[in-house]
C-alpha positions as CSV (number, residue, x, y, z in Angstrom):
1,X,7.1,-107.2,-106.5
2,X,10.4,-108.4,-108.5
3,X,12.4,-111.2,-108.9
4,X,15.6,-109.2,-107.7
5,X,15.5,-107.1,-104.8
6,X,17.8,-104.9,-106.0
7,X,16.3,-103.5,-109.0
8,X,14.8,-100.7,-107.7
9,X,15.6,-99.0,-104.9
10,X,13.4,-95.7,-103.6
11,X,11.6,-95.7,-106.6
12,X,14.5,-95.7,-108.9
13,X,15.8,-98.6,-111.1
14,X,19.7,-99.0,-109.4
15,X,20.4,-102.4,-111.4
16,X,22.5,-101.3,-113.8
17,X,25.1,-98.8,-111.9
18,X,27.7,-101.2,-111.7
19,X,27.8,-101.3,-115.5
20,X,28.2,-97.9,-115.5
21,X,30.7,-97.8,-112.3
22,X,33.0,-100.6,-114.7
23,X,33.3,-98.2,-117.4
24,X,33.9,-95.3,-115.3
25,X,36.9,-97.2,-113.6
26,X,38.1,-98.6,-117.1
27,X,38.3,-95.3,-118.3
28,X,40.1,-94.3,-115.2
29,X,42.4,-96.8,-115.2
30,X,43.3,-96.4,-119.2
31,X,44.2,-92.3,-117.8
32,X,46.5,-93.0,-115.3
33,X,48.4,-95.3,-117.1
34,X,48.7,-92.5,-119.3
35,X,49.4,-90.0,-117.2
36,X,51.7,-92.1,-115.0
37,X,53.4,-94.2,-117.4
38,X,54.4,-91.3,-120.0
39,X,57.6,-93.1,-121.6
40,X,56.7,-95.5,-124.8
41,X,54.2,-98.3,-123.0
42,X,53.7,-101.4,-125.6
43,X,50.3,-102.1,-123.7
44,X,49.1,-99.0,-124.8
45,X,48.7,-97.6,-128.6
46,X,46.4,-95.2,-130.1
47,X,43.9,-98.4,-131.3
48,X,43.3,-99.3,-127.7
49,X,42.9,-95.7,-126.8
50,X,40.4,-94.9,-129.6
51,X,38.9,-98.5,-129.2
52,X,38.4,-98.1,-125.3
53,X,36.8,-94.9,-125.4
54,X,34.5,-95.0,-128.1
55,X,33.1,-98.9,-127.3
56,X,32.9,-97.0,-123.2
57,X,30.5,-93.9,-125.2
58,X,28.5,-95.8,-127.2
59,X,27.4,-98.7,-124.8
60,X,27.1,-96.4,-122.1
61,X,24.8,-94.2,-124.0
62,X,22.7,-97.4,-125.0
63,X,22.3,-98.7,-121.4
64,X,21.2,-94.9,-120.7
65,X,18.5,-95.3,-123.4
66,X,17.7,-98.7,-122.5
67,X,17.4,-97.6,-119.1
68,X,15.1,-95.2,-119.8
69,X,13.0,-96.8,-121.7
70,X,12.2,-99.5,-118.7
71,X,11.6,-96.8,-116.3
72,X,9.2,-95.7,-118.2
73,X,7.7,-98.9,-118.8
74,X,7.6,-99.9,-114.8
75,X,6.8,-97.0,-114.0
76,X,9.9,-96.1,-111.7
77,X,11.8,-92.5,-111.4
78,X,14.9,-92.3,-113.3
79,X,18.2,-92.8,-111.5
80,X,20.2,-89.3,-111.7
81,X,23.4,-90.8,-111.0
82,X,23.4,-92.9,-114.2
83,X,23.3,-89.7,-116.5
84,X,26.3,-88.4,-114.3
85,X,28.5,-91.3,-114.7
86,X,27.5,-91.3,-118.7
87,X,28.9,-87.4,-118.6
88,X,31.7,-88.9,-116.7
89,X,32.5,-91.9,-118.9
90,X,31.6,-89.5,-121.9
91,X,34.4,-86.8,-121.0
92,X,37.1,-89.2,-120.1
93,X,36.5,-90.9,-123.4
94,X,36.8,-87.9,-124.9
95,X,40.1,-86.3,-122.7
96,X,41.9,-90.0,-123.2
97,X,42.8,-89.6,-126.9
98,X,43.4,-86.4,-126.8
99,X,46.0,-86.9,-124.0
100,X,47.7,-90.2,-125.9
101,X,47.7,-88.3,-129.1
102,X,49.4,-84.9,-127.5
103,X,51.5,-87.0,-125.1
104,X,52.4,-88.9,-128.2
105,X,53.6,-86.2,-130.2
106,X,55.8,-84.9,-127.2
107,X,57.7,-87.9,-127.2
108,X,58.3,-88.5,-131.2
109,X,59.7,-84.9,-131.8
């Protein structure tokens, strides 16, 4: 019936989890660096902190929309495991800064 014959699978539009999956590891990535790496790294600052998570949020949360809106239109069920990965990209946006920031202050004082 489509073009691509991965866009749905089982009733459920799957063609935009590896967006999702990118951001998720992104995020991922940007914590452990953190985490790892907690002496003074130049690659990292609070700008690419804030920058990373909140551009990860807010395209996330339009693809979820977006998403929505063509299940609806074709017709399909909605894929549950692309509103768990927005939660997931969602928290880890949120824990990233707040980890630079307090890991930050540590290591000024």
């Amino acid at each position: 019936m489509y073009t691509h014959k991965s866009i749905e699978t089982i009733g459920t539009l799957t063609m935009l989890i590896p967006i999702f999956i990118s951001f998720l590891v992104a995020s991922l990535i940007l914590f452990f660096i953190m985490i790892i790496l907690k002496q003074k790294n130049k690659m990292i600052n609070g700008f690419t902190v804030l920058s990373l998570s909140a551009i990860s949020i807010l395209v996330s949360g339009q693809l979820l929309y977006s998403s929505g809106i063509i299940v609806d239109e074709i017709g399909l069920n909605g894929d549950p495991a692309l509103f768990y990965s927005f939660l997931a990209i969602t928290g880890m946006g949120i824990i990233n800064p707040i980890i630079y920031f307090s890991t930050q202050g540590k290591s000024n004082k």
